[in-house]
C-alpha positions as CSV (number, residue, x, y, z in Angstrom):
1,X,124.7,100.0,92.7
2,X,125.4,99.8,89.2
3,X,126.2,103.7,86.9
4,X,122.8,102.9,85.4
5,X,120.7,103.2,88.9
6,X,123.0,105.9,90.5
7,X,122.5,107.9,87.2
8,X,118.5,106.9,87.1
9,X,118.4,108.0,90.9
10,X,119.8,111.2,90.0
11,X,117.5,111.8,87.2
12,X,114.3,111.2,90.1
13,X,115.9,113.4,92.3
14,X,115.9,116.6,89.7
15,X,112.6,116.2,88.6
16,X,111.4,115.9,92.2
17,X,111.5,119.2,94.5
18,X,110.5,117.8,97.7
19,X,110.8,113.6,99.3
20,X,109.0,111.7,96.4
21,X,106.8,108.7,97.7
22,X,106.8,105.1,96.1
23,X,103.5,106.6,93.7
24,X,105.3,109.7,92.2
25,X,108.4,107.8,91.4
26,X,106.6,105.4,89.5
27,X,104.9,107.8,87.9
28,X,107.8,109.4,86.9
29,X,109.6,106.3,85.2
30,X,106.6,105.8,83.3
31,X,106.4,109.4,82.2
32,X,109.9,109.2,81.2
33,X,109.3,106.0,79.7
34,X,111.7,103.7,81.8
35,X,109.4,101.5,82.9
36,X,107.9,98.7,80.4
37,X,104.5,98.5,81.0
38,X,104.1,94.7,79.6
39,X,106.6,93.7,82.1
40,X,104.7,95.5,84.7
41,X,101.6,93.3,83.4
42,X,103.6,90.3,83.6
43,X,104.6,90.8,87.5
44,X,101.3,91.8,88.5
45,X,99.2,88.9,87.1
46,X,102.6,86.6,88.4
47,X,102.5,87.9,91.4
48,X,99.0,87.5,91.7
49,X,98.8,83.9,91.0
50,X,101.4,83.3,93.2
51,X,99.6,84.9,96.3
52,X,96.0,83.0,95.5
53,X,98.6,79.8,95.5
54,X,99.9,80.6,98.4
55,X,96.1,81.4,100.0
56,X,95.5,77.7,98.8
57,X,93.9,77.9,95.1
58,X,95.2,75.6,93.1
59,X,97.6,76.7,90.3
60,X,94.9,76.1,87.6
61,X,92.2,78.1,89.1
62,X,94.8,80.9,90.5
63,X,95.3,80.8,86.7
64,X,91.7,80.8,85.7
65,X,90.9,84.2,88.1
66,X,94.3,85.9,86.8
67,X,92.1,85.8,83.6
68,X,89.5,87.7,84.7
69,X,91.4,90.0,87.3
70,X,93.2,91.3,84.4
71,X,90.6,91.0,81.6
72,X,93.5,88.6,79.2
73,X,93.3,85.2,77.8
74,X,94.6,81.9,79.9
75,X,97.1,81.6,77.8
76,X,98.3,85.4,78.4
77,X,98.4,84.3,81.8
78,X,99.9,81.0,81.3
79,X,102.2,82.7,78.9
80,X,103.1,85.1,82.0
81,X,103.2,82.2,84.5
82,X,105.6,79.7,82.7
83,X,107.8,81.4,80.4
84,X,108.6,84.8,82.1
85,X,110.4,83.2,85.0
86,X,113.3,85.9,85.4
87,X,110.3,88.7,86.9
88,X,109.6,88.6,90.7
89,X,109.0,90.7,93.0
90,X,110.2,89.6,96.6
C-alpha cells in the first residue's frame, strides 16, 4: 500500500463514525472530489461492453447498445473501448 492510499484510507475513516459500506465510501470520494467521474464513465460503459461480449453480442452491437445504455455517441463508446485500455475493473 502506497503513502497515497494509507493516507486516503485515513481520510475515509475520519469522516466516517461508524463501518462505512462500498456506497458511502464512494460517495465520499466524490464529495471530496477524488474520484474522476469521466473515468468512472469510461469503466462503466467498458465494463459493460465487455460483459454483453462475454454474454455473446458481438463487439459492434455490445458497442451499438453501450450507446444507448449511456445515452453517448458510438464514437464516445468506441473512444472508451479502444483508447482507454489502462481502466478495468477485475
Amino acid at each position: 500500500m502506497t503513502l497515497y492510499q494509507k493516507r486516503l484510507r485515513e481520510l475515509v475513516s475520519s469522516h466516517c463514525t461508524t463501518q462505512p459500506d462500498g456506497g458511502e465510501v464512494v460517495d465520499l470520494l466524490f464529495r471530496v472530489g477524488v474520484i474522476d467521474s469521466t473515468l468512472v464513465k469510461v469503466l462503466l460503459i467498458r465494463q459493460y461492453v465487455d460483459q454483453l461480449m462475454r454474454e455473446g453480442e458481438t463487439k459492434l452491437n455490445a458497442m451499438w447498445r453501450a450507446t444507448e445504455i449511456f445515452a453517448c455517441t458510438y464514437e464516445y463508446v468506441r473512444k472508451c473501448v479502444y483508447y482507454y485500455k489502462d481502466i478495468n475493473l477485475q
